[in-house]
C-alpha positions as CSV (number, residue, x, y, z in Angstrom):
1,X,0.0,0.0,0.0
2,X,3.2,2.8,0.0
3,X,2.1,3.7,-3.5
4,X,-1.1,5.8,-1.4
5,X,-0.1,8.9,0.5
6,X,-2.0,7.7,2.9
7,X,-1.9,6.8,5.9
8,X,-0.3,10.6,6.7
9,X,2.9,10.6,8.4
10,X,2.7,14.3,10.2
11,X,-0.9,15.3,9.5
12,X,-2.3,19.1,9.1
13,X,-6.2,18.8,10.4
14,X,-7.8,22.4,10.4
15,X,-11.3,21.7,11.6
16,X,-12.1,26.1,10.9
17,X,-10.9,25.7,7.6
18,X,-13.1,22.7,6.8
19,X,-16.0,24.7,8.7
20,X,-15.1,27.7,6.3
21,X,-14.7,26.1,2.6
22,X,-18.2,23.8,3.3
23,X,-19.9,26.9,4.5
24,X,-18.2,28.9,1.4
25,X,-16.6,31.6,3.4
26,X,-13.7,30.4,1.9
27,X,-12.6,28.3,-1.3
28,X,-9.4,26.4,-0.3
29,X,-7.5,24.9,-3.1
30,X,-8.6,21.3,-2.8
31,X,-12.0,20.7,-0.9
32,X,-11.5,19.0,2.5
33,X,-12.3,15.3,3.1
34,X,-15.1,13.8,4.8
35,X,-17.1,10.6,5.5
36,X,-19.8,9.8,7.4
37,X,-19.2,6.3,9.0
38,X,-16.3,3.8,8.3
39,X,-16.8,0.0,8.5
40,X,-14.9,-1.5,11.2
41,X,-13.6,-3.9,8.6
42,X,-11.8,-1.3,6.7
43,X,-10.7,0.4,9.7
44,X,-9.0,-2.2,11.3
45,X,-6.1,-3.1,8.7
46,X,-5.1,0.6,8.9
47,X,-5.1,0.8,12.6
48,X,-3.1,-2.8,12.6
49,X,-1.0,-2.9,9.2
50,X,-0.4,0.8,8.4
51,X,-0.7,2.7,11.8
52,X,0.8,-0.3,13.7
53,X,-1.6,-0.2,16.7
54,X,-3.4,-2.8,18.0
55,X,-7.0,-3.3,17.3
56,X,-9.3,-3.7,20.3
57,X,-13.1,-4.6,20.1
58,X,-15.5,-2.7,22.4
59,X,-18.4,-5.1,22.9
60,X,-20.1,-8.5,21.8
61,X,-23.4,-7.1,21.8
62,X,-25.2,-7.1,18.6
63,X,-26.4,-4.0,18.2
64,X,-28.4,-2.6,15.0
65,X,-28.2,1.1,15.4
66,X,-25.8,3.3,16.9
67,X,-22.9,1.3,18.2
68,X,-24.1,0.5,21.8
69,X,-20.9,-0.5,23.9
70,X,-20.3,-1.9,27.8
71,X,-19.7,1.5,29.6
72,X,-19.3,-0.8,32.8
73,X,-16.3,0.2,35.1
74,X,-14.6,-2.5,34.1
75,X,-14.4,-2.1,30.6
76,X,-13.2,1.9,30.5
77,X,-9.4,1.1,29.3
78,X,-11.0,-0.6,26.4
79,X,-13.0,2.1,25.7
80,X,-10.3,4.2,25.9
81,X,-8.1,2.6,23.8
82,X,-11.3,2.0,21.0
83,X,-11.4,6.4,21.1
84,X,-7.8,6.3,21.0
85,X,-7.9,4.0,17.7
86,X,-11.1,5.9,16.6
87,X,-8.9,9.3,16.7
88,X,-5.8,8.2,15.1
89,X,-7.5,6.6,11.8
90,X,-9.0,9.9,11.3
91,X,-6.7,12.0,12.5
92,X,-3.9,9.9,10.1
93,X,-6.3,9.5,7.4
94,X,-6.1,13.5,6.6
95,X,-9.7,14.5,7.6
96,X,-10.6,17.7,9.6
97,X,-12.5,15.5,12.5
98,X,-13.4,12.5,14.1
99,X,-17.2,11.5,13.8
100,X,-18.3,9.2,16.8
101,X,-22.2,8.5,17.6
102,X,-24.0,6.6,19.6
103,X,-27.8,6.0,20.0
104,X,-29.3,5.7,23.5
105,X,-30.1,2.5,24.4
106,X,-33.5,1.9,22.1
107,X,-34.5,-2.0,22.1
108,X,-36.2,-2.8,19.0
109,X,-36.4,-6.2,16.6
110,X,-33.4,-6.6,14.4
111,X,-32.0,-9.5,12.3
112,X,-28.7,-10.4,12.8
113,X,-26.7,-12.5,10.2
114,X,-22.8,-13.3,9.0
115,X,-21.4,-10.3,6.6
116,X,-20.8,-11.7,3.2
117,X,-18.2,-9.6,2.3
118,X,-14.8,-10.5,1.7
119,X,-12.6,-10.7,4.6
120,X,-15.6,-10.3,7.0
121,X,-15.4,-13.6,8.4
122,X,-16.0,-12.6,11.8
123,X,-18.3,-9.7,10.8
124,X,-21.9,-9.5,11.6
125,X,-24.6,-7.4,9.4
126,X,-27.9,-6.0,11.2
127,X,-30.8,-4.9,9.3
128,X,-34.9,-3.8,10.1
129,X,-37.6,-6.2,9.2
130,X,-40.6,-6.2,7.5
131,X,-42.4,-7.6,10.8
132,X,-44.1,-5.6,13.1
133,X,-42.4,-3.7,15.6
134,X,-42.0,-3.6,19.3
135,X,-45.1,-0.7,19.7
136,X,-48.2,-1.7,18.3
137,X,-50.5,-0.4,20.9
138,X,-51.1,2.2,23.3
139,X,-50.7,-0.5,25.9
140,X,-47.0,-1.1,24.2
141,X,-46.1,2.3,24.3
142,X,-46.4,3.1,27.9
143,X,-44.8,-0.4,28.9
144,X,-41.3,0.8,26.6
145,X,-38.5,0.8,28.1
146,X,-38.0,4.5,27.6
147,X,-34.4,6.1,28.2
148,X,-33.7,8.5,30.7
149,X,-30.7,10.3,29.4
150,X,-28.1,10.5,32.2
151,X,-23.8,11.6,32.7
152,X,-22.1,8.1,31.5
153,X,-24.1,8.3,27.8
154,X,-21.6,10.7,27.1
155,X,-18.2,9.2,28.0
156,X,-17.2,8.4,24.6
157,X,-17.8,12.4,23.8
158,X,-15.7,13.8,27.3
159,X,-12.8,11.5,26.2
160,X,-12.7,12.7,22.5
161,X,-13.4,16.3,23.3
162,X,-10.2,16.7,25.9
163,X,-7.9,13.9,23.8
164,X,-8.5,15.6,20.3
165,X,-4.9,16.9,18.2
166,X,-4.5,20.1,17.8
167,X,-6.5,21.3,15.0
168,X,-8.7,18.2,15.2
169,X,-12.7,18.8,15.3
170,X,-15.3,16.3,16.7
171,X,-18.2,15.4,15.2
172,X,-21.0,13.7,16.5
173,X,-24.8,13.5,16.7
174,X,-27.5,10.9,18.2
175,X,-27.2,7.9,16.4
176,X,-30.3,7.2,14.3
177,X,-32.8,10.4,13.9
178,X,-36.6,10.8,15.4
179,X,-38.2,8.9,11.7
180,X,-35.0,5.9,11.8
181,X,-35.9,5.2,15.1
182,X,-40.3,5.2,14.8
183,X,-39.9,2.8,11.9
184,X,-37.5,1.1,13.9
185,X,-39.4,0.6,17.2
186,X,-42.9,0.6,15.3
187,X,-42.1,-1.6,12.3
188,X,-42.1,0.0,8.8
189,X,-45.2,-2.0,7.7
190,X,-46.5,-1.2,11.2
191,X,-45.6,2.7,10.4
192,X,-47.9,2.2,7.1
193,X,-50.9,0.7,9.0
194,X,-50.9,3.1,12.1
195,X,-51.1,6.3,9.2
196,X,-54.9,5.1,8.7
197,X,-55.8,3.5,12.0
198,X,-53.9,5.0,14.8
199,X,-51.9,8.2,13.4
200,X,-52.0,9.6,17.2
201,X,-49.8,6.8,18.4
202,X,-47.3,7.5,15.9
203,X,-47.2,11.2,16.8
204,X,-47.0,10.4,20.5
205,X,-44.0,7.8,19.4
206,X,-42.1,10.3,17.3
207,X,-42.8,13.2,19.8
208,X,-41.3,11.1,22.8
209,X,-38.4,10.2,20.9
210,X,-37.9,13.8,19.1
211,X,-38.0,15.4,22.2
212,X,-35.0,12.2,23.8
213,X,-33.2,13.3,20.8
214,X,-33.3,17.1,21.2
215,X,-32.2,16.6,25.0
216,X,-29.5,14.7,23.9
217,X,-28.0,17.0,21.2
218,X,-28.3,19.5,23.5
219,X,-25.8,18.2,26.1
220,X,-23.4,17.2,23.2
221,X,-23.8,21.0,22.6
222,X,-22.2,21.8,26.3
223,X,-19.0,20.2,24.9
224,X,-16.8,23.2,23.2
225,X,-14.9,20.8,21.4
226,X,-18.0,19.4,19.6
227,X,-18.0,21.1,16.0
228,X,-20.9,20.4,14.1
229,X,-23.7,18.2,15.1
230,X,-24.2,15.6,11.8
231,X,-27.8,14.1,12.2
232,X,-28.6,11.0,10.4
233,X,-32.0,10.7,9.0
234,X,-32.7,8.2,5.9
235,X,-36.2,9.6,4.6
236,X,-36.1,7.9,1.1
237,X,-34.9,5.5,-1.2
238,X,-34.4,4.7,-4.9
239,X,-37.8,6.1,-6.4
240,X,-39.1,7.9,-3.5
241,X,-39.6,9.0,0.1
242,X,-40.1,6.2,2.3
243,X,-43.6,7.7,3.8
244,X,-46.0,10.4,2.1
245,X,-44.2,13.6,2.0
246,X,-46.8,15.4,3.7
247,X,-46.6,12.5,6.7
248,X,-43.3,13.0,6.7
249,X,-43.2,17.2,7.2
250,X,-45.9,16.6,10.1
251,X,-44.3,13.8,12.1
252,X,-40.7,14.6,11.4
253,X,-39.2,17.2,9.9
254,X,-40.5,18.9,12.8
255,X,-38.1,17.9,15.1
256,X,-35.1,18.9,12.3
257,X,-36.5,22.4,12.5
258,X,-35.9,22.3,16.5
259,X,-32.8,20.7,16.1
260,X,-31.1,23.2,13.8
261,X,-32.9,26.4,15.9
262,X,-31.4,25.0,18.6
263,X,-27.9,24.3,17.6
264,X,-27.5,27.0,15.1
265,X,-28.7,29.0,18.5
266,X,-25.2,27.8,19.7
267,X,-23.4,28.7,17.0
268,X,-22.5,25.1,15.4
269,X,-23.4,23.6,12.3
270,X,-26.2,21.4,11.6
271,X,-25.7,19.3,8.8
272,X,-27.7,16.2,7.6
273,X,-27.0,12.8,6.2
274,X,-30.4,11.4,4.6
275,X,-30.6,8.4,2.0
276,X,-32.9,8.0,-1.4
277,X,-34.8,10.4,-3.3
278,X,-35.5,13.6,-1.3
279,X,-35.2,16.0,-3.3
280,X,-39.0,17.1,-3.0
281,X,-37.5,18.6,0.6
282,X,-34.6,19.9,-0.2
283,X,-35.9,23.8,-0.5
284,X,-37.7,23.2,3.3
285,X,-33.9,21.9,4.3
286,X,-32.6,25.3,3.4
287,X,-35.1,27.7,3.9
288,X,-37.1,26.4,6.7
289,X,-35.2,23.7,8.0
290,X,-32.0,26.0,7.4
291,X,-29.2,23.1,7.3
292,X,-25.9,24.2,6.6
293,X,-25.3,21.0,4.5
294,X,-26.0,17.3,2.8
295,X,-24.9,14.5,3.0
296,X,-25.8,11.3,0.6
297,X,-25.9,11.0,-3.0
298,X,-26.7,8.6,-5.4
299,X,-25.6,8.8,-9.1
300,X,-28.6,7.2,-10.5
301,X,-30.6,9.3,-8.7
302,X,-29.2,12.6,-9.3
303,X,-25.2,13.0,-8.3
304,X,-23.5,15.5,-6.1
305,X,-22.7,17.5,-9.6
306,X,-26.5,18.3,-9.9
307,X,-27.0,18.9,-6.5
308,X,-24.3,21.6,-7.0
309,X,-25.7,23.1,-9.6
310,X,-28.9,23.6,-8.1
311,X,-28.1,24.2,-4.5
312,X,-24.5,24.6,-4.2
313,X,-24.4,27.9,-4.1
314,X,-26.7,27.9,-0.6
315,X,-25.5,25.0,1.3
316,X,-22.4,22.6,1.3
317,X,-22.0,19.6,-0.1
318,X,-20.7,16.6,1.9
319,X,-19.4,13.4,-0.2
320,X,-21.4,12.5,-3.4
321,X,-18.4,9.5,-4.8
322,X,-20.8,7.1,-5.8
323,X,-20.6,4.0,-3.5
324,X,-21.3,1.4,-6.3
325,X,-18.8,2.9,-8.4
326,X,-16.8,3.0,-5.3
327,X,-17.1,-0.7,-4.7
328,X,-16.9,-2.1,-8.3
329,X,-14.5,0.3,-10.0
330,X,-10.8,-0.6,-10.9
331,X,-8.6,1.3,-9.3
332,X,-7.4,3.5,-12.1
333,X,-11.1,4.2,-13.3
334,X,-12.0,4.9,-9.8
335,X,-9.4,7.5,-9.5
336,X,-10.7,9.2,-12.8
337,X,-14.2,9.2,-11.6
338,X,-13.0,10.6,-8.2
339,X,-11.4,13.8,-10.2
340,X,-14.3,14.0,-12.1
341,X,-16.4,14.9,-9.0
342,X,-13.8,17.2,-7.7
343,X,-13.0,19.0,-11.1
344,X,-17.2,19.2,-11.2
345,X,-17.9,20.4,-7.1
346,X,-14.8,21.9,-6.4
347,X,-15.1,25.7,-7.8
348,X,-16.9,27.7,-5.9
349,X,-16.4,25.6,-2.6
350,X,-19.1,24.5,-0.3
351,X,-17.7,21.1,-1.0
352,X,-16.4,18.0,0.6
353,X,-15.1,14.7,-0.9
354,X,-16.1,11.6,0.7
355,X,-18.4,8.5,-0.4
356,X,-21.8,9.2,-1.7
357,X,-23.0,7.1,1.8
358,X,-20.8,5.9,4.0
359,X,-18.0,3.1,3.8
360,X,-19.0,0.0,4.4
361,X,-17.3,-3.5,4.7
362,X,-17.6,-4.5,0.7
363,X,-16.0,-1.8,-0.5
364,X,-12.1,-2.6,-1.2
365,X,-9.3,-1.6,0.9
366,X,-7.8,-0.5,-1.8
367,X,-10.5,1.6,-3.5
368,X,-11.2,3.1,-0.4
369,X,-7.5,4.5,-0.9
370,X,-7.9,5.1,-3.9
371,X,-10.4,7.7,-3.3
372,X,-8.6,9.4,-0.5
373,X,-5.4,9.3,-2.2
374,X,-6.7,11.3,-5.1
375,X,-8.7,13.6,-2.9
376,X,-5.5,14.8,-0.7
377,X,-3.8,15.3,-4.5
């Protein structure tokens, strides 16, 4: 792997000038890097074979959303170590920040099956089921296991926030957002239903776990060191939103609107990472919603190019290298495609290079450098 330049040997992170060129108060000669969320499986071979550290696990729970860890006593110095590894991959890797999240501890029904990936042979893939969920009822609803958010959810966020590099940002959010985690504890098919028969129940679900959400952005917003709060909220897919639009506006977007009034209130960023085809929202995510930027892009739906031309002049641009192309490309066409994007998003600024998603365990090792290589070029 010498023939990438990265891992970086002596690393420059400048989290205000990444804040700057996606906000456009600057254009910087190259756009910064930025992902989302790395897969553990490509993380691990540059902790072990190119930074030379040794890879530590932090739990054997199976956890579908949000990376739920044992923050038991016992098992601090391998959380510590886990933030120390989290820090050094991207600090090494030549991005601006690390982005951590975790969800609060939200028991729902998820299937659990071996990764089929290459070189995931101990890897374990977690998805959401048809069935129904874990609320069907009113009765179900007051007997959830609710949250109560207290000091040791946010360990992981004090460790980062006083172990950070100089120049190093942190960014962070609640795992899963307030529509991720009603389908989740409702069943999507469940979600469907309850719009005719029961739509109350789904507002008093997506109320109690907007307002658990809010609470906990806001504490991550009493930690100076946290940069820009990067909500995850996947809204759509290939041909369309997920729900009705207008279902969507009244049960969820909501909450996005207090979230960004909030944070923008404490002068952060609020940017958002949603999947599929929204477009049909993205003038209430600027003008109402007023999010500083996007993340997730699709070429066969409409690539980041597109999105530049019609709203890069307003809000930044986060990723957009197409993850099939990402996974399936040869190196040397995924390297052209990858200038491509840059040559198209790059003037102007407001722009950061990065997968279209995030990067998860199929894609190669070596595409994955690929990509980064030619973005620190």
């Amino acid at each position: 792997m010498k023939k990438f330049n990265v891992p970086l040997d002596k690393p420059k992170p400048d989290i205000g000038r990444f804040l700057d060129a996606v906000s456009g108060k600057i254009v910087p000669d190259k756009p910064p890097m930025e992902e989302y969320l790395v897969d553990n499986t490509l993380m691990k071979p540059i902790v072990e074979d190119m930074l030379e550290r040794e890879w530590v696990e932090t739990s054997d729970k199976d956890e579908y959303m949000g990376g739920q860890m044992d923050f038991s006593e016992e098992n601090t110095s391998t959380i510590d170590a886990w933030l120390d590894n989290q820090i050094a991959f991207w600090y090494h890797m030549g991005y601006d920040f690390v982005r951590v999240e975790v969800s609060l501890d939200l028991p729902a029904v998820s299937h659990i099956t071996k990764d089929t990936a290459e070189s995931t042979e101990n890897h374990d893939r977690a998805w959401q089921g048809m069935e129904p969920g874990v609320i069907k009822t009113w009765e179900d609803f007051e007997k959830y296991p609710w949250p109560v958010i207290k000091d040791s959810d946010f360990y992981i966020h004090e460790y980062m926030c006083s172990h950070l590099p100089d120049g190093l940002g942190f960014v962070t959010c609640h795992a899963g957002g307030v529509y991720e985690h009603t389908s989740r504890l409702l069943g999507y098919e469940g979600l469907c239903y309850l719009l005719h028969d029961d739509p109350d129940l789904i507002k008093a679900t997506a109320d109690k776990l907007g307002e658990l959400i809010f609470n906990y952005n806001k504490r991550l917003l009493q930690f100076d060191n946290v940069s820009v709060i990067f909500q995850g909220e996947d809204l759509g897919f290939n041909t369309q939103t997920l729900l009705p639009p207008g279902d969507i506006r009244k049960y969820f977007l909501v909450w996005h609107k207090k979230y960004s009034d909030m944070i923008h209130a404490k002068g952060k960023p609020y940017y958002i990472h949603s999947c599929g085809k929204i477009d049909i929202f993205m003038e209430e995510f600027i003008e109402d919603i007023k999010i500083d930027a996007k993340h997730s892009f699709q070429d066969n739906l409409m690539p980041v190019w597109e999105y530049k031309q019609k709203w890069g002049d307003r809000i930044g641009l986060l990723g957009g290298i197409d993850v099939h192309k990402l996974s399936t490309y040869r190196s040397d066409e995924l390297r052209n495609y990858v200038r491509n994007v840059i040559e198209k998003c790059a003037p102007g600024g407001r722009f950061a290079v990065g997968a279209g998603n995030s990067i998860p365990s199929y894609i190669p090792l070596e595409n994955y450098l690929t990509m980064c290589d030619e973005a620190l070029r």
